[in-house]
Each structure stands twice: as structure tokens, then as C-alpha cells.
C-alpha positions in Angstrom: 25.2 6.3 -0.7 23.3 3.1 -1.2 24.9 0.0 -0.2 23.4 -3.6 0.1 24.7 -6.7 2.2 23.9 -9.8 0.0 25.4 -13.5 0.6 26.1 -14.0 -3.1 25.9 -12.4 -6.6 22.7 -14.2 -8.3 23.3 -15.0 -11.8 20.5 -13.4 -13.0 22.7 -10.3 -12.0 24.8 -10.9 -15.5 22.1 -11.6 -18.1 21.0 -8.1 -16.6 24.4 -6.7 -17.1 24.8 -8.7 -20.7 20.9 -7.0 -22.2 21.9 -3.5 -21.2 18.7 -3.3 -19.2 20.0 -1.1 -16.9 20.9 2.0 -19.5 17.7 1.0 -21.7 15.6 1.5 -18.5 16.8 5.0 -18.0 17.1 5.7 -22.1 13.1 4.8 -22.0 13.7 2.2 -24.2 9.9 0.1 -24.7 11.3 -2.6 -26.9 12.7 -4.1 -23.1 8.9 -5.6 -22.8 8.2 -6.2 -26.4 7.2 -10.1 -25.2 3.8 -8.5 -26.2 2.3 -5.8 -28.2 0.1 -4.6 -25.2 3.1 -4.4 -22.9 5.3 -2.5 -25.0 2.6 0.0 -25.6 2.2 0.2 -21.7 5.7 1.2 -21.6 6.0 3.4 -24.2 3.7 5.6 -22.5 4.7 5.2 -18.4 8.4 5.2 -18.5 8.6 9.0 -17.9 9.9 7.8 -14.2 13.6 6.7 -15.3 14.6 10.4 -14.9 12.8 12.4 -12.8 15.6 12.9 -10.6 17.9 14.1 -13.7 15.3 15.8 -15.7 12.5 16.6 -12.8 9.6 17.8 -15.1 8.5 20.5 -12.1 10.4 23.0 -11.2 12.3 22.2 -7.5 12.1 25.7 -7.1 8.6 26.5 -7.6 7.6 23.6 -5.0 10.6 24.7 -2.7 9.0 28.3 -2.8 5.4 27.5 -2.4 5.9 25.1 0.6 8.1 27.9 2.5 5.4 30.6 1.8 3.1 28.5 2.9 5.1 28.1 6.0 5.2 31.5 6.8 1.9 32.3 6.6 1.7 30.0 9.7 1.1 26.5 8.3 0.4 24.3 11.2 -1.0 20.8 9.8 -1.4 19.8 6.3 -3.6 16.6 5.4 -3.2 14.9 2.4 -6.3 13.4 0.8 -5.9 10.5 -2.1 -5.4 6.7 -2.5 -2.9 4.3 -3.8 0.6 5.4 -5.3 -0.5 9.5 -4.7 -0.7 8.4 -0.9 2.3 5.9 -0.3 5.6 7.7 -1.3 4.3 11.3 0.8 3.6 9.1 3.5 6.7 7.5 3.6 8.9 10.4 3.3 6.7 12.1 5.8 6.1 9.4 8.3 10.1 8.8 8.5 11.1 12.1 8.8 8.3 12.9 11.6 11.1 12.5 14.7 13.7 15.1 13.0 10.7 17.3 12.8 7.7 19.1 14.9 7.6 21.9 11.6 4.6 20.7 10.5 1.7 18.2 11.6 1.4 15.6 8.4 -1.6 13.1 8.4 -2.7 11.2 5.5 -6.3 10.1 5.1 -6.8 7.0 2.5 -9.4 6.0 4.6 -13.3 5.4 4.3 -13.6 4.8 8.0 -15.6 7.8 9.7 -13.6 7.1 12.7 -10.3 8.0 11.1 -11.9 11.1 9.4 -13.4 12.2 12.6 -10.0 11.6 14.1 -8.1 13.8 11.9 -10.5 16.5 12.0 -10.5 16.6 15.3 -7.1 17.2 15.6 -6.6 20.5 13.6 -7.2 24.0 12.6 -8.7 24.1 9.5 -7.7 27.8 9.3 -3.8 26.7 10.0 -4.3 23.3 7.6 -3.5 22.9 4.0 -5.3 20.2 2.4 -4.2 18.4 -0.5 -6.1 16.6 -2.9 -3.6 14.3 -4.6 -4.9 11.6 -7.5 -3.1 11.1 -10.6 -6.5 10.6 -12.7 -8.4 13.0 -11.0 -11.6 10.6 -10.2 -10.4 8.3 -7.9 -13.8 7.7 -5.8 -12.0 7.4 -2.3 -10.2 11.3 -2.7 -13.4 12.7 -4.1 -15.6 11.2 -1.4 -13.7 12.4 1.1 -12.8 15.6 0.0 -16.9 15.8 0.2 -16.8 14.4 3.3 -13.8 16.7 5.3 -15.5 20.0 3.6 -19.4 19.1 4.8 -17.8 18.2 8.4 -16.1 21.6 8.6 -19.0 24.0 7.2 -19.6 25.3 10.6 -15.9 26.4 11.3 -15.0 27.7 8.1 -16.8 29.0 5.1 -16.5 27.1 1.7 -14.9 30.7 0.3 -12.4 30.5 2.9 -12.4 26.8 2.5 -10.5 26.7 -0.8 -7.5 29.1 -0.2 -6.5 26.0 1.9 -6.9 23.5 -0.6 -4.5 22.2 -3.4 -5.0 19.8 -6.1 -2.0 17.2 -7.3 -3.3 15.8 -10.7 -2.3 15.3 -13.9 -3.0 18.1 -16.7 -6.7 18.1 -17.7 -7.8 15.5 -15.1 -12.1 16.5 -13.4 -9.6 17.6 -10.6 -8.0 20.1 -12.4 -10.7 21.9 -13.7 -12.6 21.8 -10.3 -9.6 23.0 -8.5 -9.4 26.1 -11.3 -13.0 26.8 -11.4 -13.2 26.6 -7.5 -10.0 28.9 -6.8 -7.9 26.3 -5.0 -4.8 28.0 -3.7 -3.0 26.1 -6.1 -2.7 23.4 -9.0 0.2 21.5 -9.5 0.6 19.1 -12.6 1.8 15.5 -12.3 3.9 14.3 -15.3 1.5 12.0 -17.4 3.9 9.5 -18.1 4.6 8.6 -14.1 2.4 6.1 -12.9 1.4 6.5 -9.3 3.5 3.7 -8.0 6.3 4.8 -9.8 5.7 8.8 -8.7 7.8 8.8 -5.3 10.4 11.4 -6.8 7.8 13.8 -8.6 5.8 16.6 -7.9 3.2 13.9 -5.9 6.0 13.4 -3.3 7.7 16.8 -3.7 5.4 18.7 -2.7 4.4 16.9 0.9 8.1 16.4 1.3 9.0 20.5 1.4 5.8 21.2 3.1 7.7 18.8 5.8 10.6 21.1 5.8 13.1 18.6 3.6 15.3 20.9 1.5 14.1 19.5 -2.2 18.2 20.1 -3.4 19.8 18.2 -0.8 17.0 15.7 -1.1 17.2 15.1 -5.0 20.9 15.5 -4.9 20.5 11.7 -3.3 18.1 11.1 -6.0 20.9 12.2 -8.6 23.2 10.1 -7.3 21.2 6.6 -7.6 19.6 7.5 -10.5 23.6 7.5 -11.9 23.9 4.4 -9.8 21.2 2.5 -11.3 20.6 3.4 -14.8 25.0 1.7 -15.5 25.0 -1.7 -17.0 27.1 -2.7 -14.3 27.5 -5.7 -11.8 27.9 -3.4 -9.0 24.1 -1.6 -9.7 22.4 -2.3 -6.8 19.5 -2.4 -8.3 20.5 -4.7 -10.8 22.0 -6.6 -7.6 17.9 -6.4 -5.7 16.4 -7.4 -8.7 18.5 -10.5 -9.7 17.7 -11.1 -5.7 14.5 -11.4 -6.1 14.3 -13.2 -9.8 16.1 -16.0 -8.6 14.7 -16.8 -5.6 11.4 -16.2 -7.3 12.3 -19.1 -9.8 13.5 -21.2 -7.0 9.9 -20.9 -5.5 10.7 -18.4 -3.5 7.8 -16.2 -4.8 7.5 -14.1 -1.4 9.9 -12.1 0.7 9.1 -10.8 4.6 10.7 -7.2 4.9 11.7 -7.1 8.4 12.6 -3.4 10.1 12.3 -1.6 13.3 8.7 0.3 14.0 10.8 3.6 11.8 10.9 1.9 8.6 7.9 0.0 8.2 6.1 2.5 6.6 9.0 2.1 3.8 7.5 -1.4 3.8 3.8 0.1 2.7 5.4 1.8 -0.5 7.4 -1.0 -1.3 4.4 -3.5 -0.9 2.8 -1.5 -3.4 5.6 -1.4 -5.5 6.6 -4.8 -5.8 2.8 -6.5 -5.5 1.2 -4.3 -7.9 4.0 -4.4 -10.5 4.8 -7.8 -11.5 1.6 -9.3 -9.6 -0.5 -10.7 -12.9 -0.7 -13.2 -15.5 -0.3 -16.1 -12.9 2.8 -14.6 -11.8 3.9 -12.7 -9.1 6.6 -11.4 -6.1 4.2 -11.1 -2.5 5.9 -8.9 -0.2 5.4 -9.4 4.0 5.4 -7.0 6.3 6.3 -9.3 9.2 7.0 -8.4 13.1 7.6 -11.7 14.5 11.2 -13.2 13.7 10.1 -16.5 15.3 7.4 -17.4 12.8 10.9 -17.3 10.5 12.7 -19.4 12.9 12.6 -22.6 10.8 12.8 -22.2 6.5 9.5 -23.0 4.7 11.0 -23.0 1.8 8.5 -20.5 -0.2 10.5 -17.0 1.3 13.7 -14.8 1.5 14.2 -12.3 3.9 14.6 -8.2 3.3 15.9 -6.3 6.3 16.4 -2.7 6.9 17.8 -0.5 10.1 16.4 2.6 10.4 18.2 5.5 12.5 17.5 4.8 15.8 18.9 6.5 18.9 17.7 4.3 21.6 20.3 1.5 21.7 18.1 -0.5 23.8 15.9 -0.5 20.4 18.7 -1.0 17.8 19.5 -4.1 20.0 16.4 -5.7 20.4 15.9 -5.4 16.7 19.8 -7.1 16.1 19.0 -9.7 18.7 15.5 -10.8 17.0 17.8 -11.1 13.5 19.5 -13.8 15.0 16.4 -16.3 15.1 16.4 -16.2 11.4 16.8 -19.8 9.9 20.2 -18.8 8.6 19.0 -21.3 5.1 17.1 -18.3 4.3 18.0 -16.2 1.7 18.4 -12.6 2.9 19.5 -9.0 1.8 20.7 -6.0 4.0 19.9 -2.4 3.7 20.2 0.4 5.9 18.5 4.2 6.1 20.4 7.0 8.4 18.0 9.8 7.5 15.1 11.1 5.5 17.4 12.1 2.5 18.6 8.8 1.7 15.0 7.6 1.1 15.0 9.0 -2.8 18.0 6.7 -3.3 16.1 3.3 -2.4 12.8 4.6 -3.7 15.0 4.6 -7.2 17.0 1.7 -6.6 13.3 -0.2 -6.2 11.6 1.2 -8.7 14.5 -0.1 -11.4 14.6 -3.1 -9.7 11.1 -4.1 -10.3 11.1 -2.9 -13.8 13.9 -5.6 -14.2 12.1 -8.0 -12.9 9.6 -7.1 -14.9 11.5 -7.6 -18.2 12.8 -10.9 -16.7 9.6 -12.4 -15.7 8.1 -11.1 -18.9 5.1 -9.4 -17.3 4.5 -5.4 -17.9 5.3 -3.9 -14.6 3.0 -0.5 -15.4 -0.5 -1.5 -15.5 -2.6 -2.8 -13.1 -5.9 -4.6 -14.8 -7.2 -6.1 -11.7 -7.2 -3.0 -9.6 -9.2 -1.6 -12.5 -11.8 -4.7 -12.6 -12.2 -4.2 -8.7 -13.0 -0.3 -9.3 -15.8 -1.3 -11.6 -17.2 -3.7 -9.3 -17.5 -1.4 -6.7 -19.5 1.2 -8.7 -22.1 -1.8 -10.0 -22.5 -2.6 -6.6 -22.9 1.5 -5.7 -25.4 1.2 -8.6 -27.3 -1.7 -8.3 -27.2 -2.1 -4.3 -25.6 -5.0 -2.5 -25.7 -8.3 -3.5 -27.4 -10.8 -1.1 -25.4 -12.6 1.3 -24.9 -16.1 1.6 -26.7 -16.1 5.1 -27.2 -14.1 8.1 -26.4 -15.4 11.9 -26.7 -13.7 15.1 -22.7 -13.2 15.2 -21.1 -16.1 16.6 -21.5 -18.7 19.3 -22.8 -17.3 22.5 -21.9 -13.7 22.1 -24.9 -12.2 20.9 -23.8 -8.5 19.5 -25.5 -8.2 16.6 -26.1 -9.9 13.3 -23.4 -10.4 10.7 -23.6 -11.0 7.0 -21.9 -13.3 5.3 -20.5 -13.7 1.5 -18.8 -16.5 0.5 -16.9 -18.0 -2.6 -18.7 -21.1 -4.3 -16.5 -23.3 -2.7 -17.7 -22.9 0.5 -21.5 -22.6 -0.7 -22.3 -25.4 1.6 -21.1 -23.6 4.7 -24.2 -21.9 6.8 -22.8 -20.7 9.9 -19.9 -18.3 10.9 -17.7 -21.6 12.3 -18.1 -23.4 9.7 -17.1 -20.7 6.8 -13.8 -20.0 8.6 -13.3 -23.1 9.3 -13.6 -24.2 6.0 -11.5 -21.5 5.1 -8.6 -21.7 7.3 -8.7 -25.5 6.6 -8.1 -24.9 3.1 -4.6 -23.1 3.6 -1.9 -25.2 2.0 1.9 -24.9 2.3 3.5 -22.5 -0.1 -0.1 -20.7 0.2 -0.5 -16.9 1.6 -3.3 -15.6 4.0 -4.5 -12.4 3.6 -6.9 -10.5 6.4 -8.4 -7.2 3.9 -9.9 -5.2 6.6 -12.2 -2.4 5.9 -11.9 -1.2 9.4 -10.5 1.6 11.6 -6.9 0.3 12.9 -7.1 3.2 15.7 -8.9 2.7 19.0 -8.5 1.0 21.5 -8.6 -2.9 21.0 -9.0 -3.5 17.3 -5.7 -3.5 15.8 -4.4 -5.2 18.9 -7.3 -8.6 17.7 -6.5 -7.9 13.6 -3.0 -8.7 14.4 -4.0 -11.6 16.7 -6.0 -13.3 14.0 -3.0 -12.5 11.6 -0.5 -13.7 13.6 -2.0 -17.2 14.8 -2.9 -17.8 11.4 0.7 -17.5 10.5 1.9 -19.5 13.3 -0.3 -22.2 13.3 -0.6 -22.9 9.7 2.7 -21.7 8.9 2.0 -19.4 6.2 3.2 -15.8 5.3 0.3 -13.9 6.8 -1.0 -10.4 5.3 -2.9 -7.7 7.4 -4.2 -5.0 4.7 -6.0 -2.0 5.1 -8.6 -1.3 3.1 -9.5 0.2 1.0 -5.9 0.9 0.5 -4.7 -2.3 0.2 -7.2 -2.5 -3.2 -4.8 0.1 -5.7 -1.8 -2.1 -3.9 -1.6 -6.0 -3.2 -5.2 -6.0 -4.7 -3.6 -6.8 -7.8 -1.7 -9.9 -6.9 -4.2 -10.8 -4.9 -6.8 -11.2 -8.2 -3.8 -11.4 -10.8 -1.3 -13.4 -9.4 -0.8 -17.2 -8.9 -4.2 -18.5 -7.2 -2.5 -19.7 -3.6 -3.7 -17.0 -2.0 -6.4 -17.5 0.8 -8.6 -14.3 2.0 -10.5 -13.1 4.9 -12.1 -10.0 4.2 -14.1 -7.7 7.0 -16.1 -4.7 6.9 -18.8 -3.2 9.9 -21.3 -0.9 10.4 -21.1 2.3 11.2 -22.3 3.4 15.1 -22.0 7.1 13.7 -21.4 7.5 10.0 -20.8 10.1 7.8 -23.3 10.6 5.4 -22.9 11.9 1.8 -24.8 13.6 -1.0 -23.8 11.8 -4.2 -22.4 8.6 -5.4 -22.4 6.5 -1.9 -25.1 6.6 0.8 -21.9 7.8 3.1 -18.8 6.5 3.8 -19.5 3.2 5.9 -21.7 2.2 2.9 -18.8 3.2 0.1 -16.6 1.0 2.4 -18.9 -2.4 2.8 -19.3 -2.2 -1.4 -15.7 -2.0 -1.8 -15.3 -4.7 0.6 -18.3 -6.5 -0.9 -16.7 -5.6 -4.3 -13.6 -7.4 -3.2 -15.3 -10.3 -2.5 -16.7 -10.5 -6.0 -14.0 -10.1 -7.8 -11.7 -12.4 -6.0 -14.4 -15.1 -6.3 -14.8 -14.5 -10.1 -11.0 -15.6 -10.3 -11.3 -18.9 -8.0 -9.7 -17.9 -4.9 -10.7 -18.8 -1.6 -12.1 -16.0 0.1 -15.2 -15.1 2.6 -16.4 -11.7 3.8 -18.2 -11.1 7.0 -20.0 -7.7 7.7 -19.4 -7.1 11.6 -22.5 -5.7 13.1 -19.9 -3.0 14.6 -16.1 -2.4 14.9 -15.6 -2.0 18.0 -12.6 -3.1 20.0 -14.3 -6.0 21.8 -16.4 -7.6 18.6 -13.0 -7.6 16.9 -11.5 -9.5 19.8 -14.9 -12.0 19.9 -14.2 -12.8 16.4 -10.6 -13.2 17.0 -11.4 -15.7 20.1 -13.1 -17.7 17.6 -10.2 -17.6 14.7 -8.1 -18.5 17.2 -10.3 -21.5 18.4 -10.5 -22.8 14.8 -6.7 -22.9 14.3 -6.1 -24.4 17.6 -8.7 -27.5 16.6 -6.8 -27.7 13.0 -3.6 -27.9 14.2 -4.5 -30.9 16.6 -6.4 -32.3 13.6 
């Protein structure tokens, strides 16, 4: 059952205890955010989450059924198609529980990047695949543009009659989805519960379904879910939500307003969901919680002040691992505030999937900011679609890459504060020099993160950056990284510093409506980022790679790297 390992009880813990927030969470009780009309309203109609594992609005048994029929009719791979909170909680559960199982082959595409497409495709039977399309509104661009995209790649090995016996929709009732998916004869249609936001939909039908299609047994793995629900719904100083959220409150007001999860390689995709979670929640009005996914104990080695440390172990049954992981622990300034948790298997994630989800909604309550809408993911969306519209905006300037290695040309956009910047050099220069303490960097990449090469120089420029301006350093994915951290990054306090990149396509995948094709949906979205981060005063700069390969990636990390080393002796 859960357990957490904190150095003290935070007092925020008792003015939790004292406002019955616990008990009003689970009793769907609006008046807890009535610091504003607009945010009560908000919560009135997205609370429906406090007791899905009590009062699941699906029936277990109808998922439980249709996953093992599915099964037996020889299911070998199932791909899941969405964005955002319908993609983060399957992949989770799925991604974790992938060494207890070879049942079934699960791979989740939230990507524009051909390359990633062409990968997954390549890799299965579409006549042994199950496909699901999985968005809570039903027009979320990046699902619907792929699911055109995966069906046109695939005409010539299977008809598009054959097609849709292997494809099932996960919307909400009377979404565009739905009625496609019924008009079309998907093999099935299962209905999200309307008041479950995405972020907030781990333990519904959205991460049900890809869970039993895994072969997790849905009672043993909501018993868990029982259990904490029990846990963390009692006004009680022993909640351990009420525990992670008074954790995080009071370092928050202490100016520690970012945490770095640390785990082994297992767990980190626990880190994705909670990223989402916590950023996307109680990241607006000026305010906000930035969660780290960090890999390097020794950029933590010395306290900056601005952090506290979250640390999970993951089963592991290499001891070699579980040491190397205890040993790195140790370089931890020990001035840093930290909390313990610990995972022993798949069915114990429903418990800290619950046990977060509370917790954020009390921080929400306590930092007085509406933890169920999202208004800057939704002013990103609508940049992207002017810019679909309209066609790209001009760039600042053009150059024939950078320094001597002549690859191609890139394009540059650029916030007004660096207008007077006119080559590559000088814009990240400028940019990197801006980074202050107590500020965050961010590298949004619109790129594919397979291959050989190009994560290897993404986390090169993330990880200097980090180390040499001693900062927390980000490396998102885009576009994912837009319906999660996207909304701190535009709503929250302006220290956050961005470097966004997007390429051109060597072989793209072209499509008949809405976008050119998917390179061209992902350099709007990237371009749209840009935009809208400028519009809000943050420091940001986009550069449009003539390419993504693995060794342009690594020039333009050579010359990050060159910039921070002349700063740092500055």
C-alpha cells in the first residue's frame, strides 16, 4: 500500500487536515475553489475523477471481456493513437509493465515525426494490430492527422473495410470521433466519462482499456485503486496525499517552485504523466510547480536553492542497477528537501496515480489557482490552426546553418527581445546569456528522439546548459510537451527560458486535408509555440534545422556547447 519517506510533516499538512479538503475532494465539493466564479464553475463540471475507482462509470467487466476476446482472436500489437492526458496514463501503465509481459506489443504514437510513424509501422501486422484512437474531445488535430496518416500508409496491405474491424475509438459521448467511429463500423466505441479531464483520466476507461489489452487483471488492478482512493479522500494527517501536497506547497512558498523526480530508467515514464499532471494543473496565473525529469545526481550535488527532490525505486532485479541508482542518491546536497516513494509492480501504479491526482487538487485549493483547465494550451491550439490557415510567418532571418558547417539553411524566429540578433551565434548566445538563477531552460523539440545520434546531442545541449548555468534543464517532446508543460510554460511565472527546434523532412508524409503533411503540421506547431510564448514575454527562439539527422543535431550541439563554455569564463 502506498507509503512515503518524508524528513518532516509540513504544516501545510494541518490547515489541509483542519478545511476537510481531503473528504470534500472526494464528495465533489466545487465550493473548495470558489476564490473565483470561473474556477468553481471549472470544478463543478471536472470533478467526476474523485471516484472512479469507487464508482468506475464503465463497466470493469465489459473492458476485461473485450480486451481478452480480443486476445484470442490473436492480438499481437496494439498502437494507440492520441495526445496529451489520453496518451500519458496508457503509456505509463503500459511502458512499466512491458518486462512482466511479451502478451502483447504496446507502442504509442503522439508523434508528428514521419520517422516515428514509419517506425511503428514498420514494426507490425496491421492484420494482428488494434489501433486505438483515444481523445477526450474527439478533434484533437495530432490523433486525427495521424489516424489519416497510419490508414493512407497501410492501403496497400490492408483494405479500408478490413481496416476498421481493427480500429477503436476512446472519446467522450457525442464527440466528431464518435460518430465517425459509428458511421465507419469501428470494432468498437467506448465512452469516456465527461466530467474526467484528460490529465485526471488515468483510472478510467482511457487507461483501462490499454491496461487489459496488456494483460493487467482490471480487479486486482482497481482493487489498489480502491484502497488509495479510501486512503486519500480521509481528512487525516496520515493521507499521503495530503502529506505530497503540503510537500510541495511549502516548499513552493519557500521558493522552491520546482522539484527534479529522480528514478531508475523503469519509472521515468511515471515521470511523463506526472509532468503533465503537476505542470499543467496549477501552471497559470503567474503561478506554478515545474517538475524535472533529471538523470544526472551531480548537477544536484550543491543546493540552488529554487528545488526539492522526488525519488522513486522501481522493481528492479539487477542489483548491480538498484545499486548504481542508491549510490548516485548519495551526491544529493543533503539541504535539499526530498520525498521517497517506491513501485514493486504494475498494480501499485493506480495507487500513486490517485494519491497525485489529490495531491495537486490540494495544491490547487491552496495556491488558489483552478487545477482543471488549461487556457494556454488552448491559446497554443489556435495559433497553430492560423498559422495552418494563413501559412507561416516570416522568419527573423535565414543563415546558411552555422559557422563552417555548411548543411543547409535554417530559419530563424525570435522573441522581440532579441530582434537585434542576425546570426545563429548571436541568437543563442543572447539567449543562453539571459538565463538567470532561479530561472528554468526548456529545449521543446519537434523532432524524432529515435535514431542514431539525435537524442544522444538533445540531451547534450540539455545537460550543459544545466551544468554550466546551473539551472533545472527541460528536454520536451513535442508536440507532446504542448497539452503538458506547455501550460506553465505560457501561464506560469515568466522565468522560464526556451529553445525551441523543428526540421525538415528528408521523406515526409504527405496528407490530404488540414496540413500539407506531417513535417509541415509539426514546424506550425513549433512555429505556433514560438508565437505564443513571445506574445507572453518570455525569452524564447526557434530555429528550423534544414534536417534532423543525427549529425546536424550534434553540429548544433557543438555550437551550444561552445556558447556556454565562453559564458561561463565570461
Amino acid at each position: 500500500m502506498l507509503s512515503g519517506d518524508m524528513e518532516k510533516l509540513y504544516p501545510s499538512a494541518k490547515t489541509l487536515v483542519k478545511e476537510c479538503v481531503a473528504s470534500r475532494l472526494h464528495a465533489k465539493d466545487a465550493t473548495l475553489y470558489g476564490f473565483s466564479d470561473e474556477a468553481q464553475e471549472c470544478a463543478q463540471n471536472y470533478m467526476g475523477w474523485t471516484d472512479l475507482a469507487t464508482n468506475p462509470p464503465y463497466p470493469l467487466h465489459e473492458i476485461q471481456a473485450f480486451a481478452d476476446s480480443i486476445i484470442a482472436q490473436g492480438l499481437k500489437s496494439v498502437v494507440l493513437i492520441g495526445q496529451g492526458g489520453s496518451t500519458q496514463a496508457p503509456m505509463t501503465i503500459t511502458k512499466y509493465h512491458k518486462p512482466d509481459s511479451s502478451l502483447v506489443r504496446f507502442r504509442t504514437l503522439d508523434s508528428d515525426s514521419p520517422v516515428r510513424v514509419r517506425g511503428i509501422l514498420s514494426e507490425i501486422d496491421p492484420r494482428t494490430t488494434l489501433f486505438i484512437v483515444s481523445s477526450k474531445s474527439g478533434g484533437t488535430i495530432e490523433p486525427r492527422l495521424a489516424l489519416h496518416a497510419v490508414r493512407d500508409a497501410l492501403a496497400d496491405q490492408i483494405s479500408d473495410e478490413e481496416m476498421v474491424q481493427h480500429l477503436v475509438a476512446i472519446t467522450d459521448p457525442g464527440s466528431k470521433l464518435e460518430q465517425q467511429a459509428r458511421e465507419e463500423g469501428w470494432a468498437a466505441v467506448f465512452s469516456g466519462e465527461p466530467t474526467v479531464g484528460g490529465r485526471f483520466s488515468a483510472m478510467s476507461v482511457f487507461g483501462l482499456l490499454p491496461a487489459a489489452l496488456v494483460g493487467i487483471n482490471l480487479q486486482e488492478f482497481m482493487q489498489h485503486a480502491n484502497e488509495a482512493e479510501r486512503a486519500c479522500s480521509e481528512d487525516a494527517i496520515d493521507n499521503p496525499a495530503i502529506g505530497l501536497a503540503a510537500f510541495l506547497y511549502d516548499n513552493y512558498v519557500q521558493g522552491r517552485n520546482k522539484f527534479s523526480f529522480l528514478t531508475q530508467k523503469r519509472g521515468r515514464v511515471l515521470g511523463l504523466w506526472i509532468e503533465q499532471l503537476v505542470a499543467e494543473s496549477v501552471g497559470k496565473n503567474g503561478q506554478g510547480i515545474l517538475p524535472n525529469i533529471e538523470i544526472d545526481t551531480l548537477l544536484l550535488k550543491k543546493d540552488p536553492g529554487d528545488r526539492s527532490v522526488i525519488m522513486y525505486q522501481t522493481k528492479n532485479d539487477l542489483w548491480d542497477e538498484r545499486h548504481n541508482f542508491e549510490m548516485s542518491l548519495s551526491y544529493i546536497d543533503p539541504t535539499i528537501p526530498r520525498a521517497a516513494f517506491k513501485i514493486e509492480s504494475v498494480y501499485e501504479l493506480p495507487e500513486h496515480f490517485i494519491m497525485w491526482e489529490y495531491a495537486i487538487a490540494m495544491c490547487g485549493y491552496l495556491m488558489k489557482v483552478c487545477p482543471f483547465d488549461q487556457p494556454d494550451v488552448a491559446s497554443a491550439k489556435a495559433a497553430v490552426l492560423d498559422i495552418l490557415r494563413d501559412g507561416q510567418p516570416e522568419p527573423d532571418y535565414v543563415q546558411d546553418f552555422v559557422d563552417d558547417v555548411h548543411m543547409g539553411q535554417v530559419e530563424v524566429r525570435q522573441a522581440p527581445c532579441f530582434k537585434d540578433c542576425t546570426d545563429v551565434r548571436a541568437s543563442l548566445r543572447a539567449l543562453l546569456a539571459s538565463i538567470q538563477p532561479g530561472d528554468f531552460f526548456a529545449l521543446n523539440a519537434f523532432l524524432p528522439f529515435t535514431g542514431e545520434g539525435r537524442r544522444e546531442a538533445l540531451e547534450t545541449i540539455r545537460h550543459g546548459v544545466a551544468e554550466k548555468r546551473r539551472v533545472v534543464s527541460c528536454l520536451e517532446v513535442g508536440p507532446r510537451y504542448l497539452h503538458s508543460t506547455g501550460q506553465l510554460q505560457k501561464g506560469g511565472p515568466n522565468c522560464g527560458v526556451f529553445l525551441i527546434l523543428s526540421a525538415d523532412e528528408l521523406k515526409d508524409i504527405p496528407l490530404k486535408e488540414e496540413a500539407e503533411s506531417l513535417g509541415s503540421l509539426a514546424k506550425a506547431q513549433a512555429s505556433g509555440d514560438l508565437v505564443t510564448l513571445a506574445s507572453r514575454g518570455r525569452r524564447c527562439v526557434h530555429l528550423h534545422l534544414p534536417d534532423n539527422s543525427g549529425v546536424t543535431l550534434r553540429a548544433l550541439a557543438e555550437v551550444v556547447c561552445d556558447i556556454l563554455e565562453e559564458l561561463q569564463q565570461a
